[in-house]
N, C-alpha and C positions, 0 to 999 in steps of 0.2 A: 380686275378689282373684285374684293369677296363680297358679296353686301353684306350687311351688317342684320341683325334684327331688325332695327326700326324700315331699314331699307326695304325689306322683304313685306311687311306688316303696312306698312304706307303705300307699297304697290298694291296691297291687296284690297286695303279700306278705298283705293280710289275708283275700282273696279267695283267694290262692294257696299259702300256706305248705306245702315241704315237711312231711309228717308226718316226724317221725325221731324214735328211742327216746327220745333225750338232748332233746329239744325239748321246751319249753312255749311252744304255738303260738297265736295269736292267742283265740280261741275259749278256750284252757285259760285263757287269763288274764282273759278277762272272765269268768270262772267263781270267780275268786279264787285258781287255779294258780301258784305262783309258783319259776324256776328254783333246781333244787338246783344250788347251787357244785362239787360236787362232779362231780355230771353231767357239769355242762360244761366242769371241765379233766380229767375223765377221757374226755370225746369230741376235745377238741383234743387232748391230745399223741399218741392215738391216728390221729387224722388227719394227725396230720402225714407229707406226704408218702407220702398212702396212702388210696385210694379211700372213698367212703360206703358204696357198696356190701360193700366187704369189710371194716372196722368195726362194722359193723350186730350182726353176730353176735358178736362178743369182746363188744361193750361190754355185750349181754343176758348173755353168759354172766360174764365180769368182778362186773357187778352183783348177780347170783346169787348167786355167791361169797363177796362182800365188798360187803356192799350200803353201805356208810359208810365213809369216809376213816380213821375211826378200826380197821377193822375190816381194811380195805389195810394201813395201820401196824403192825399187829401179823400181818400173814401172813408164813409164810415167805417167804424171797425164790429160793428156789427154784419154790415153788408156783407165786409169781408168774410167775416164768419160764416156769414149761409150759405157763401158760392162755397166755401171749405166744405160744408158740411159732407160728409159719406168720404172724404179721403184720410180721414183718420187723423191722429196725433196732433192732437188742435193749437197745441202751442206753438208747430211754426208757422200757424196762421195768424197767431198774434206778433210774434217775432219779424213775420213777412211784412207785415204792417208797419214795425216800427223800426223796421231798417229802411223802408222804402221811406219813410219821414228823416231817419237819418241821412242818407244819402241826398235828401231835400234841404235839409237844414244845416249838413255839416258839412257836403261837397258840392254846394250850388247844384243839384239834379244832376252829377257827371257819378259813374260808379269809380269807386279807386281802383288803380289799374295795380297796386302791390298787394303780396298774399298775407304782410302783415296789415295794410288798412283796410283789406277786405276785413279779414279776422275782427277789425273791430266793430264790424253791423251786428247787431242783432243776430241770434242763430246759426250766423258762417261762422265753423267750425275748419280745422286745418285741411281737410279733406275739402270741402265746399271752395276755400280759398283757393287753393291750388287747383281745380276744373274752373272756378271762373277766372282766374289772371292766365292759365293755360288755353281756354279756350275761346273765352270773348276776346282775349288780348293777345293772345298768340307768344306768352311769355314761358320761358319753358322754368318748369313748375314740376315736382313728383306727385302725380296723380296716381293714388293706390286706392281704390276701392277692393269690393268681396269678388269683381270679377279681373282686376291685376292680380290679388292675389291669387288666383287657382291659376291663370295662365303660368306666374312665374314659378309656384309649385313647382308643377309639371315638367315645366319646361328645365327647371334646375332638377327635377328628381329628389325634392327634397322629401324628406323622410321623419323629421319629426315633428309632432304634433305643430298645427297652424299656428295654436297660441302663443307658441317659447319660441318663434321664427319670426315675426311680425319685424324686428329690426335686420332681419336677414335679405327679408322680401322688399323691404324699403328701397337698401343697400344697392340690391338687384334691379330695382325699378330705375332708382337715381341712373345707375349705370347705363343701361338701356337709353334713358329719356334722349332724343336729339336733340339739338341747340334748332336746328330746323324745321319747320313747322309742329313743333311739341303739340299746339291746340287737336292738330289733326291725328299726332299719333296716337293722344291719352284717349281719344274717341274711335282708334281704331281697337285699342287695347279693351276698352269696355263691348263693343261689338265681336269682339274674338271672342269673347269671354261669352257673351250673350247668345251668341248665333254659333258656334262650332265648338270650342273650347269650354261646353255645358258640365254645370253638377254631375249631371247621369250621359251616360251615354255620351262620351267625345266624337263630332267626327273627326276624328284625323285624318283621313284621307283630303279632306278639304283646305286643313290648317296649313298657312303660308310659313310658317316656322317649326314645322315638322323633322325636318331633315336633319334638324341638330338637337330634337326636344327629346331630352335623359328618359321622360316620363314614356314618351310613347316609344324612347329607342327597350324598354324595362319591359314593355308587353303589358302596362298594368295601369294606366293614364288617370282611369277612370276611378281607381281605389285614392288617390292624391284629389283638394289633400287628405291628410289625416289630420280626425278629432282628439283631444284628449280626452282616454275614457275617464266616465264618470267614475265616482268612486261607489264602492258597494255600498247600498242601504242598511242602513245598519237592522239586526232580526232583532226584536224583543222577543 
């Protein structure tokens, strides 16, 4: 039997899973560990567009604070604010507020387990929706972040610019995604991306979907993807 991509990449996230606060990692779950909802759209909106590294500590000290959704919903929203403060982009700390009262007020304190009643809190956007019904729920979902996309790039060998491809790269993800543990793949696929399958400098040598990846079979991994150039400045 061939394996598949996901087969290959799910062997390897089991072997390799980032540890992180908000994670229940392979190991936790054949222990009977299973994702709090909350965790994980309190670690996405705080990711968005904002290191793991510098996450790591809000979302311990967040948790401290306010360790349940129900417990976010009734904090001040100033308080809120000050634990925000130094992570930037303030509005999904007003947003985090007023989904966490949503989810108080409109779902009895449960999060909704579909990508379109996620889509209706506050701030979850289609991307955010599909990581949390994929990964607190274990619902298989297309999760395409900036690190699906450079994997499937690469791996398809695609060649024009990232921007006029974006339903290409969907397309390709859809295809990929398994119907079996999705939560765990879409988080292998952000960790390949993260850890081996980097901006600069790929290792492939390390990468568990190597053997069939266009980009590294091309000799050139690391130039993919491609930007669309700017257009000239115009000279007075």
């Amino acid at each position: 039997m061939i394996e598949t991509f996901a087969d290959r990449l799910l062997a390897w996230y089991d072997r390799h899973a980032r540890e992180l606060p908000w994670r229940v990692g392979p190991k936790q779950k054949q222990s009977g560990s299973i994702p709090d909802p909350y965790h994980v759209w309190l670690s996405e909106i705080m990711l968005q567009q904002t290191t793991v590294a510098t996450v790591k500590p809000y979302f311990i000290k967040f948790l401290k604070r306010w360790p349940t959704v129900d417990a976010l919903a009734a904090a001040d929203i100033d308080a809120v604010m000050s634990e925000w403060a130094g992570l930037g982009y303030y509005s999904r700390a007003r947003n985090l507020h007023a989904a966490a009262q949503q989810v108080q007020s409109e779902h009895a304190g449960s999060f909704p387990k579909t990508e379109s009643q996620l889509k209706s809190l506050k701030g979850v956007g289609d991307y955010t929706a599909a990581a949390i019904a994929s990964i607190a729920f274990d619902q298989r979902a297309v999760v395409v972040d900036g690190n699906v996309d450079r994997v499937i790039v690469r791996h398809e060998n695609i060649r024009e610019p990232i921007v006029d491809v974006k339903p290409a790269i969907r397309a390709h993800a859809d295809r990929r995604t398994p119907d079996l543990r999705p939560g765990d793949y879409a988080q292998a696929m952000m960790d390949l991306g993260a850890t081996v399958c980097t901006p600069t400098a790929p290792q492939c040598l390390l990468c568990p979907v190597r053997e069939d990846c266009q980009g590294h079979r091309a000799g050139d991994a690391s130039a993919l993807p491609i930007k669309k150039p700017k257009p000239p400045k115009p000279v007075r």
